[in-house]
VOBA-1610 file (N, C-alpha, C; in pm, whole numbers, padded with zeros to 5 digits, always signed):
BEGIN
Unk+11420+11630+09874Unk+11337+11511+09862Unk+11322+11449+10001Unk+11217+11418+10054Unk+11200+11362+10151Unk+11172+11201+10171Unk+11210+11183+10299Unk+11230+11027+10363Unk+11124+10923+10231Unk+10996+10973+10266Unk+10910+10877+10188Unk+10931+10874+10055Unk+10972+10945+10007Unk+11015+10972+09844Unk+11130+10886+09796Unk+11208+10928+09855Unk+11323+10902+09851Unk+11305+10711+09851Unk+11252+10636+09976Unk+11210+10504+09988Unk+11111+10485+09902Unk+11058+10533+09816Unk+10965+10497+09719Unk+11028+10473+09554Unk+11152+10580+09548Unk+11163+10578+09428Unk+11276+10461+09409Unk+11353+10410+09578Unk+11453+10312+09573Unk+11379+10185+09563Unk+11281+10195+09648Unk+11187+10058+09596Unk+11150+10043+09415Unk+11116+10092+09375Unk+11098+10125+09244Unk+11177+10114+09147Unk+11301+10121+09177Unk+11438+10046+09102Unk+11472+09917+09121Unk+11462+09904+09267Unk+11489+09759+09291Unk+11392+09673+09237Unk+11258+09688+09249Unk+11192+09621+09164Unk+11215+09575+09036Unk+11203+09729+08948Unk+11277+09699+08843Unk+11353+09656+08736Unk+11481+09680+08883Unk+11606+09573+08874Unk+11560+09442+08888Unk+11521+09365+08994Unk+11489+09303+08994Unk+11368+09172+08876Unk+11322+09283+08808Unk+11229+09242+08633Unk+11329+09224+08569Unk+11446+09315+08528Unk+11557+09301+08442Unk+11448+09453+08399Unk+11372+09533+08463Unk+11354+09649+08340Unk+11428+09776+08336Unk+11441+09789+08231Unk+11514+09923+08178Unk+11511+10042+08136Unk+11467+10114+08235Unk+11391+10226+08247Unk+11472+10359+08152Unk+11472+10393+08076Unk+11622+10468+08028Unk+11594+10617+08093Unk+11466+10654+08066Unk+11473+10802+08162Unk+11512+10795+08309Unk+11453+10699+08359Unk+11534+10658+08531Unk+11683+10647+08491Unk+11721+10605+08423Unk+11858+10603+08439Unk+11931+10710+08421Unk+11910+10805+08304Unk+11973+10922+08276Unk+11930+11014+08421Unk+11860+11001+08422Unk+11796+11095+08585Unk+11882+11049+08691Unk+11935+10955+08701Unk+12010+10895+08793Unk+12120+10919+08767Unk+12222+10931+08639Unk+12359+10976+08618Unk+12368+11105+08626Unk+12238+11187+08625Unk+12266+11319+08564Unk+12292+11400+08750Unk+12187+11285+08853Unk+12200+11324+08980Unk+12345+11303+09029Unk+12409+11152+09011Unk+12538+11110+09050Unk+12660+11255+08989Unk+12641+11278+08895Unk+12739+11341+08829Unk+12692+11515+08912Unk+12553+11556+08881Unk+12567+11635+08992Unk+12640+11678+09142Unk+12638+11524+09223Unk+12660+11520+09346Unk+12837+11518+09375Unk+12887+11458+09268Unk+13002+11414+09226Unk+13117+11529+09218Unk+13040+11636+09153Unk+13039+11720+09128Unk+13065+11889+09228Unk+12981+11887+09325Unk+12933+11917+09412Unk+13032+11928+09517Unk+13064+11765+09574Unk+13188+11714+09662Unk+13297+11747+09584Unk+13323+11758+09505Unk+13456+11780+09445Unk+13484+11921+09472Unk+13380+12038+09412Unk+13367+12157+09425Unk+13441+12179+09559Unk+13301+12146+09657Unk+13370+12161+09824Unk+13454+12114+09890Unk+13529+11987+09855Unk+13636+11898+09885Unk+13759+11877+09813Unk+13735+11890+09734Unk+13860+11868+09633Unk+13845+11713+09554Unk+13985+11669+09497Unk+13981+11544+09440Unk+14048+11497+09585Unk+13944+11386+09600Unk+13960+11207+09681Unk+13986+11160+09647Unk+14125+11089+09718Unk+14153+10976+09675Unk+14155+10828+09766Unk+14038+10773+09784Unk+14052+10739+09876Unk+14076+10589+09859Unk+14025+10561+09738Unk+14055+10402+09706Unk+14243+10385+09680Unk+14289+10453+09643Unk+14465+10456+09657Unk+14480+10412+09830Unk+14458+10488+09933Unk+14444+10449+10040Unk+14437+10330+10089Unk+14318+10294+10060Unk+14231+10167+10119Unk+14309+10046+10020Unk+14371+10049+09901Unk+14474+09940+09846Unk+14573+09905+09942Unk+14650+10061+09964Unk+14791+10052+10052Unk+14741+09984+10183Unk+14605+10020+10232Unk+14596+09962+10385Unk+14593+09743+10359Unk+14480+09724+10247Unk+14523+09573+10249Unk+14628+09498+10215Unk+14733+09574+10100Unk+14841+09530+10084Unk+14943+09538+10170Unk+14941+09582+10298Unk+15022+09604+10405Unk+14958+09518+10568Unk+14836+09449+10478Unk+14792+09389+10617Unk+14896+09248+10600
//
């Protein structure tokens, strides 16, 4: 997906969002991408843990 696309379809939510509307195919299209990507990084990376981390760093400031 390219630059302009990509800024077209985020404008297009925010709007949206912004109506309060509730697009339900945008949305499933949108979990089905997250869970893809999610997915993906995990494959090539493993499990992150990175919010465990970032607790220990403020509770130690």
């Amino acid at each position: 997906m390219d630059t302009a696309a990509v800024t077209t379809e985020l404008q297009d939510a925010a709007e949206n969002a912004s109506r309060r509307v509730r697009d339900r195919s945008a949305m499933r299209k949108a979990c089905e991408e997250m869970d893809r990507i999610r997915n993906d990084v995990k494959r090539r990376l493993g499990s992150i843990e990175v919010a465990v981390d970032l607790v220990r760093e403020a509770r130690d400031e």
